[in-house]
C-alpha positions in Angstrom: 148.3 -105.4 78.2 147.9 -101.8 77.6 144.6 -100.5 77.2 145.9 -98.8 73.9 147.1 -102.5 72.7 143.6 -103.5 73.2 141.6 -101.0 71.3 143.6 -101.4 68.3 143.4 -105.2 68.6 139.4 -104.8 68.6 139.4 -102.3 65.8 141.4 -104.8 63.9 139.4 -107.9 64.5 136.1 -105.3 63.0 137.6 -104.7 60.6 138.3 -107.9 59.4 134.7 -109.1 60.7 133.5 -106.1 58.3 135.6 -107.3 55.5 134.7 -110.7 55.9 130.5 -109.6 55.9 131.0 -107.6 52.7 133.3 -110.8 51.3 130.0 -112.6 52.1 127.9 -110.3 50.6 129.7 -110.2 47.4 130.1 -114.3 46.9 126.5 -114.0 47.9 125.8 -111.0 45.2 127.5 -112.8 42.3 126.1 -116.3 43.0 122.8 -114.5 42.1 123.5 -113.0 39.2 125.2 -116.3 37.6 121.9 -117.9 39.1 120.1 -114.3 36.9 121.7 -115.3 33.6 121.3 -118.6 34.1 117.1 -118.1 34.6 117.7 -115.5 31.3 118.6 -118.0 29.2 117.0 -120.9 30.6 113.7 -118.2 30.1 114.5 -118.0 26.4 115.2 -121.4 25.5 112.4 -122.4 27.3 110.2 -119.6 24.8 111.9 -121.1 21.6 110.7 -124.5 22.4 107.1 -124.0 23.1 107.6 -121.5 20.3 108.4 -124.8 18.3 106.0 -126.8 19.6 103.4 -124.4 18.2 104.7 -124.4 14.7 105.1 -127.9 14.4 101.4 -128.6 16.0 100.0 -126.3 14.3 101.6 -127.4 10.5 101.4 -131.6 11.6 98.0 -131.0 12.7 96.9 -129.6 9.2 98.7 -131.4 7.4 97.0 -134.8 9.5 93.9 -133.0 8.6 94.0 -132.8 4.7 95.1 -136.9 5.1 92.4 -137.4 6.6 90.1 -135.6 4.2 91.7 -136.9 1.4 90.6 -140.5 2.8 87.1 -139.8 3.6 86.8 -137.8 -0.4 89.0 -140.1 -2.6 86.4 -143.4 -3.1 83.3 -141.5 -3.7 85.6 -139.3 -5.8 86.4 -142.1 -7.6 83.3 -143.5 -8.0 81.3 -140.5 -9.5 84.1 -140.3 -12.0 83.9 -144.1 -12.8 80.5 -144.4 -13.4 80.2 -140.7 -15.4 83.1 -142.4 -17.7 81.4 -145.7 -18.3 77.7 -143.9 -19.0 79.6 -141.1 -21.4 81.1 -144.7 -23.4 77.6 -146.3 -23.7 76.0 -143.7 -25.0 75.9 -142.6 -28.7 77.7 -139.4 -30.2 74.8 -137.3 -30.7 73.4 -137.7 -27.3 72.7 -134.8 -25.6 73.3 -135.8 -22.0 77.8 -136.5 -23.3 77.8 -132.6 -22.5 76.7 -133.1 -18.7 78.4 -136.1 -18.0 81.9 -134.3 -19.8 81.5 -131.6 -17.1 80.5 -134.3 -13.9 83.9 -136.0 -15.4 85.6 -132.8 -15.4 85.0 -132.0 -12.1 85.2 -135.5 -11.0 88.9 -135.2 -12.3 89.5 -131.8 -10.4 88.3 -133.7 -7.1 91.0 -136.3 -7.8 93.7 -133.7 -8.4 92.9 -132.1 -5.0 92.6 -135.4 -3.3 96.0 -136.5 -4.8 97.9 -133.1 -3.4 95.8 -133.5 -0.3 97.0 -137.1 -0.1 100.9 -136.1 -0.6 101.4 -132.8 1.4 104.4 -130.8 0.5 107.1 -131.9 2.4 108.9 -129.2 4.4 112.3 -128.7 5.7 112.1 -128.7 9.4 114.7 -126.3 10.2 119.1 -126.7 9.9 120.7 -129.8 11.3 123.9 -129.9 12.6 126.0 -132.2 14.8 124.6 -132.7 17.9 126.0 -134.6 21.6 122.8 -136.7 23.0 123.6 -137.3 26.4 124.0 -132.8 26.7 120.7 -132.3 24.9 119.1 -134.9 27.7 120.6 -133.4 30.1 119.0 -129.6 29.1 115.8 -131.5 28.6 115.7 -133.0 32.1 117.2 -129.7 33.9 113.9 -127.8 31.3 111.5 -130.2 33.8 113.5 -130.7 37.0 111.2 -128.2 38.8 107.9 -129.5 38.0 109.7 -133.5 38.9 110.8 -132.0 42.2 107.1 -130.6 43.4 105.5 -134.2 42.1 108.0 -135.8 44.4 109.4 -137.6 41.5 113.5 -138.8 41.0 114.7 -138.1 37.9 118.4 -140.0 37.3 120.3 -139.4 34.3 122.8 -141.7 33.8 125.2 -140.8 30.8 127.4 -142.4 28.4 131.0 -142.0 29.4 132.4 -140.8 26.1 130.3 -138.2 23.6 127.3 -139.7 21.7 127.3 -137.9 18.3 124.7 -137.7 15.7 123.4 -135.4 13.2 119.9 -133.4 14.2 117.8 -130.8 14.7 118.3 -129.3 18.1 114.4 -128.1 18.6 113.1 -131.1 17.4 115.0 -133.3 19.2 114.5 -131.4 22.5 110.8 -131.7 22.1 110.4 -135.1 21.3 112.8 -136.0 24.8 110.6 -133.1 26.7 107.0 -134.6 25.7 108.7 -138.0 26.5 109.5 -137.1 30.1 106.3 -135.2 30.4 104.3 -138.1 29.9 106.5 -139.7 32.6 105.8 -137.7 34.8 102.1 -137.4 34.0 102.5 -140.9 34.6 104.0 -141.4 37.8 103.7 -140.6 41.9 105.3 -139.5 44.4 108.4 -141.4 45.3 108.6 -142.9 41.6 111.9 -142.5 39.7 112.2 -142.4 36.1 115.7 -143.7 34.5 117.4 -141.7 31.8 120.5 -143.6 30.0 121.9 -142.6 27.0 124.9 -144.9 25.5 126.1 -146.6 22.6 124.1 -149.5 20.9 125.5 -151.0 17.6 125.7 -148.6 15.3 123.9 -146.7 16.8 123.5 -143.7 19.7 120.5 -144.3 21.9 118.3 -142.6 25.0 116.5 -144.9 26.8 113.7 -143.6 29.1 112.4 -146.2 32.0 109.9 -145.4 35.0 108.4 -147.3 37.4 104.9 -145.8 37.4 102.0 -147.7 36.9 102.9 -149.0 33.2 100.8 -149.6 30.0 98.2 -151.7 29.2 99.2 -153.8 26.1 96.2 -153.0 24.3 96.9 -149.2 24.4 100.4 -150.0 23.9 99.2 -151.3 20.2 98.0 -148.1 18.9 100.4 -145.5 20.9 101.7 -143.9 17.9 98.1 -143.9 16.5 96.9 -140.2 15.2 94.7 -138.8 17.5 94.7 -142.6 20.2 94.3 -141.0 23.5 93.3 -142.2 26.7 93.1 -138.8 28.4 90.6 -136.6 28.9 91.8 -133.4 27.3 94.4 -134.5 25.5 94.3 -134.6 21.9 96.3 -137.7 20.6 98.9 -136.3 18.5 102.1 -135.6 21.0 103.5 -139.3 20.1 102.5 -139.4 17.2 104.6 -136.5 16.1 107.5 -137.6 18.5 107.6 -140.8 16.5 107.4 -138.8 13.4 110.4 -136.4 14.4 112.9 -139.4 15.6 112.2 -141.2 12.1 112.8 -137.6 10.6 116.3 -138.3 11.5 116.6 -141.8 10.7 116.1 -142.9 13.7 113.4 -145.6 15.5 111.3 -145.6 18.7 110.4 -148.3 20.6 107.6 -148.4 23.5 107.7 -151.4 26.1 105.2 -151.6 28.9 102.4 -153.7 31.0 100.2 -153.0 33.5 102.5 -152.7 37.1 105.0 -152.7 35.3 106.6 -149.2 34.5 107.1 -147.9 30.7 110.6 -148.1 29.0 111.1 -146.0 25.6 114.2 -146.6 23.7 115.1 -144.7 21.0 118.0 -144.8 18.7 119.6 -142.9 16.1 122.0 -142.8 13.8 125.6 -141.8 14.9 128.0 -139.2 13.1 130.4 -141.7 10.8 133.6 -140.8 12.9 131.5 -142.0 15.9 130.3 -145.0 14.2 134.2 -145.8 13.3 134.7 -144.9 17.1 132.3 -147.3 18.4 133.4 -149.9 16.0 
């Protein structure tokens, strides 16, 4: 062919290689910033939570604290307002000591008062619930811990209910019980172990199960799991299932541990479904 024909086939083909580059470059351009906004809001959410998790630590913790102190204050309370009442009755009118024992009963009543409101904290609102779809929340939760399961080695498998799993909630609250959940899994287990997630319909109810095969529970610890402040763990301070328990029977909801020793750990919990998903499951 003519050398003419030639040239202006080469130029061609460049052009389209140069095309093709710069197509590349610009699939590649705004892959990264989707993956950009994604990190953005992943970023925030993530800050909410632990933002969360502070608040609600921080408030639980107090409040566990006055409970306690209310236990440890209320029998001698008791007492020393007992005994002044039954001396101030066996002595006569014109005693002179019915002054001093007036003001230990006085007092003694004041100590009660505080160890009654101590003993029945306020109850606050935990923030606005709203309809909520289980198996999407799980699936934030797990994609909120994928990374540090994928440097442990760890398989995380979520395996969701076919049709939507409705219930009423508070999405922060949920999201942190299912995160500390999966934590300890992963605390839990090695390399190479896998931790289940399933989330389906029970009767009458929507439910997340959680099962791993790490190392298991022994039953003994098992017993006093959701006990303030239990801990086996050096570090840790005892009140992360606890308050996980707490928050699922905030919404009406139960949890359920189930483990042995070389066994692996399975945690079911279940809540309550909307009413037109009740009707649908029925």
């Amino acid at each position: 062919p003519p050398r003419s024909t030639l040239s202006s086939s080469s130029a061609a083909s460049d052009v389209y290689k140069r095309q093709l580059y710069f197509r590349q470059i610009e699939t590649i351009m705004n892959r990264m910033s989707r993956d950009r906004d994604k990190i953005t809001v992943f970023s925030r959410e993530l800050l909410e939570l632990n933002r969360d998790i502070e608040s609600i630590v921080s408030e639980r913790t107090r409040v566990e604290m006055g409970l306690r102190f209310a236990h440890e204050i209320r029998n001698p309370a008791m007492i020393i307002g007992g005994l002044a009442r039954r001396m101030d009755k066996n002595l006569p009118e014109e005693s002179p000591e019915r002054e001093r024992l007036k003001q230990i009963m006085d007092q003694s009543e004041k100590l009660e008062t505080l160890v009654g409101m101590l003993d029945k904290p306020e109850q606050k609102s935990s923030g606005k619930f709203e309809a909520l779809e289980l198996s999407a929340l799980v699936e934030d939760v797990i994609t909120i811990v994928q990374d540090e399961a994928d440097r442990k080695g760890i398989i995380i498998i979520l395996d969701r209910a076919p049709s939507p799993l409705t219930f009423q909630g508070n999405r922060h609250l949920i999201k942190i019980a299912f995160m500390h959940i999966l934590r300890n899994g992963l605390e839990a287990c090695a390399s190479g172990d896998t931790i289940q997630v399933v989330t389906e319909a029970g009767e009458r109810t929507v439910m997340a199960k959680f099962e791993d095969n790490g190392p298991g529970i022994p039953q003994e610890i098992v017993d006093h799991i959701f006990d303030p402040f239990f801990t086996t763990r050096e570090g840790s301070t005892g009140i992360g299932l606890p308050y996980v328990k707490q928050i699922i029977e905030e919404h009406n909801g139960s949890i359920v541990i189930s483990s042995s020793r070389n066994t692996g750990t399975s945690i079911v919990i279940s809540l309550p479904p909307l009413l037109g998903e009740l009707s649908r499951q029925e």
